[in-house]
Every structure is written in C-alpha cells, then in structure tokens.
C-alpha positions as CSV (number, residue, x, y, z in Angstrom):
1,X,46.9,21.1,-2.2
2,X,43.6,22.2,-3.3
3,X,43.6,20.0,-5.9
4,X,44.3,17.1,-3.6
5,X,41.7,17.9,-1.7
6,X,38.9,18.3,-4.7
7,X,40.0,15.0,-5.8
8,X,39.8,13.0,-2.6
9,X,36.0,14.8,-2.3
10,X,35.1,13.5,-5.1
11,X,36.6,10.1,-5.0
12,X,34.8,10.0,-1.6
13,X,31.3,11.2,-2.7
14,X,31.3,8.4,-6.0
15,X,31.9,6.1,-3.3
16,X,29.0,6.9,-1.2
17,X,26.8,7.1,-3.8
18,X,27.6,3.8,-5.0
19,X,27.5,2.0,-1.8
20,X,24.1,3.9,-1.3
21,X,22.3,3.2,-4.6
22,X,23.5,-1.0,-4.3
23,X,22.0,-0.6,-0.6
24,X,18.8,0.1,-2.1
25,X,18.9,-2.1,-5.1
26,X,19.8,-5.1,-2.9
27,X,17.4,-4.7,-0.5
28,X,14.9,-7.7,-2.3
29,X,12.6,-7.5,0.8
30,X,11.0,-4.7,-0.6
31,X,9.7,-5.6,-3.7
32,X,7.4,-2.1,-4.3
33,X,11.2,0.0,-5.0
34,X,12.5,2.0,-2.1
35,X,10.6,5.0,-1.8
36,X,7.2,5.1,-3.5
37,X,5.2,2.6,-5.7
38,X,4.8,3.1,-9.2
39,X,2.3,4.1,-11.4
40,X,0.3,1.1,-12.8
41,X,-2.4,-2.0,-12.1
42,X,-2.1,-4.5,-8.8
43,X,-3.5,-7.1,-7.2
44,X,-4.8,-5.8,-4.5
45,X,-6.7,-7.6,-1.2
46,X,-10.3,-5.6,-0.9
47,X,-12.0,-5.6,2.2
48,X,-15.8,-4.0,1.4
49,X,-18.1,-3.2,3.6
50,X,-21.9,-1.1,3.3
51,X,-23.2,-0.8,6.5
52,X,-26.7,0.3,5.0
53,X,-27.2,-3.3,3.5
54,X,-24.6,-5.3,6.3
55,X,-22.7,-6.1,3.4
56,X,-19.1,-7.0,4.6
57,X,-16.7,-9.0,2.0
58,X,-13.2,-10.2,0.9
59,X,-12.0,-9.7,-2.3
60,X,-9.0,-10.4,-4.3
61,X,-9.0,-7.4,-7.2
62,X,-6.8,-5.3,-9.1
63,X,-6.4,-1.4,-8.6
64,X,-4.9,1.2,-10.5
65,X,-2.1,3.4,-8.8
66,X,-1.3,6.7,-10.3
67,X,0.9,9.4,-8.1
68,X,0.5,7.1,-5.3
69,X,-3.0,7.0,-4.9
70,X,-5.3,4.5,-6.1
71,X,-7.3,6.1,-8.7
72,X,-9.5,3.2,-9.9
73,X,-10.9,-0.2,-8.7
74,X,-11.7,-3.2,-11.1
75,X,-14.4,-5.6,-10.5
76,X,-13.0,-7.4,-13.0
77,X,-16.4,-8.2,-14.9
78,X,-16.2,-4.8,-16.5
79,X,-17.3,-2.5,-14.2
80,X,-15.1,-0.6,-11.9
81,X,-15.5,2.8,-9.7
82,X,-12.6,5.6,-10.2
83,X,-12.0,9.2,-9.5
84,X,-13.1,11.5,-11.7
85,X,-16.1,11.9,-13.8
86,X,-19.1,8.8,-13.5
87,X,-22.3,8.3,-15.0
88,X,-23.3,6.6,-11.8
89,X,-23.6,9.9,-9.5
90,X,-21.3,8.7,-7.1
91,X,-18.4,10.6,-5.0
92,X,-15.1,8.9,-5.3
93,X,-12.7,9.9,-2.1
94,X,-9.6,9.2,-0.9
95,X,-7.1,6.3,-1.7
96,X,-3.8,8.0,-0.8
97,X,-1.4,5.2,-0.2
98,X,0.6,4.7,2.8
99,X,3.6,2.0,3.2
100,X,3.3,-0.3,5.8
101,X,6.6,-1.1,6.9
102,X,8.8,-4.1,8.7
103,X,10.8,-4.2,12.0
104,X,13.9,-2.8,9.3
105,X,11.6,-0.1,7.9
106,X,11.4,-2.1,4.4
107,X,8.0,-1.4,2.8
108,X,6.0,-4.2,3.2
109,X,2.8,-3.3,1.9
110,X,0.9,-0.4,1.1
111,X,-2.6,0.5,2.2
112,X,-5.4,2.5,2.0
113,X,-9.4,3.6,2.2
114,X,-11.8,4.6,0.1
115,X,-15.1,5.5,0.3
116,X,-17.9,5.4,-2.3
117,X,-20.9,7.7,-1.6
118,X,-24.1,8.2,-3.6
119,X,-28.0,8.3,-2.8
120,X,-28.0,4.9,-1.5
121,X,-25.5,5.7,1.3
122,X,-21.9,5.1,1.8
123,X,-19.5,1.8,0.5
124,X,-15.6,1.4,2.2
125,X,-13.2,-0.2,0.5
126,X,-9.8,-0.8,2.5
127,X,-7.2,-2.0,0.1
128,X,-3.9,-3.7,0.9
129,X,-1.2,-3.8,-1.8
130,X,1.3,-6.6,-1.2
C-alpha cells in the first residue's frame, strides 16, 4: 500500500511541475522571463533631468543590468556613468530594478532611479526597461 501511495505522489508531483514550468514558459507576454531580468545590456528609455541647469531630456540608451540593478549607463559616444570607482568624482546611487506589472501580474517593464551627485549638484536618471 505504501508503495501505491509513493508512486501516485510522485506521479502527481512530475505532473505539477510540468504543468507549472509550461505555465511560465508560455506566458509570451512577458518577454523579461518570469521572475527577474537577467544580467546583461538594454535598451532602455532615459528620462534626465538636473534641476541646477533646468536640464530636462528624453533619451533612448542602453543600460547594463547585473543582479537586478542597473550598474552602468551608456551615452553611447563613449562615455558612460556606473557604480563603482570614477575618475570623475562623482557618487553613483541607486538603480535597483522593480517590475512593473499588467492587470495579470505579467512583468511588463522594469524601472528604476538613479542619481548622479558631484560638485556641480545632483543629475536623475529614471530608466524604463521594456
């Protein structure tokens, strides 16, 4: 009887498991993977704005992601600001991604802030990934 039972468990957990993982591989709304988004480059939509100078722009740039947080920003002309050491004296903070999500709770997006701060004050960038 025992045996019976250890069987029919496990007959009945391989087929939740497999009904679970095709539930999240099918789900082709959410394009970033079902739980977090993975290390690497993006486009990314960059809204900057330094209120010292009234500076306020749109940008279309790409982003580095590494443990979901975004770790680096291209300008895409060669220069860049990132966490971690700079020659440029700045203070990189920030950029912990958070998924914005549909009506389903499919990750539509992911978003984030990060500020820039040096002598000459302080520079936002808001950053949607989608």
């Amino acid at each position: 009887m025992k045996k019976v039972v250890a069987i029919i468990l496990l007959i009945f957990m391989s087929y939740t498991t497999n009904v679970y993982a095709t539930s999240i591989s099918n789900n082709s709304a959410n394009k970033f993977g079902y739980f977090s988004l993975e290390d690497g480059w993006y486009n990314s939509t960059v809204k900057y704005s330094n209120y010292n100078t009234g500076t306020f722009a749109n940008y279309r740039l790409k982003v580095k992601v590494e443990y979901e947080r975004v770790t680096t920003i291209s300008f895409g002309n060669g220069g860049s600001v990132h966490t971690g050491y700079n020659n440029e004296g700045y203070i990189y903070s920030g950029g912990y991604l958070e998924a914005e999500r549909d009506y389903d709770g499919r990750v539509v997006a992911y978003t984030t802030k990060i500020t820039v701060s040096d002598t000459n004050g302080m520079r936002t960038f808001n950053i949607r990934i989608d």
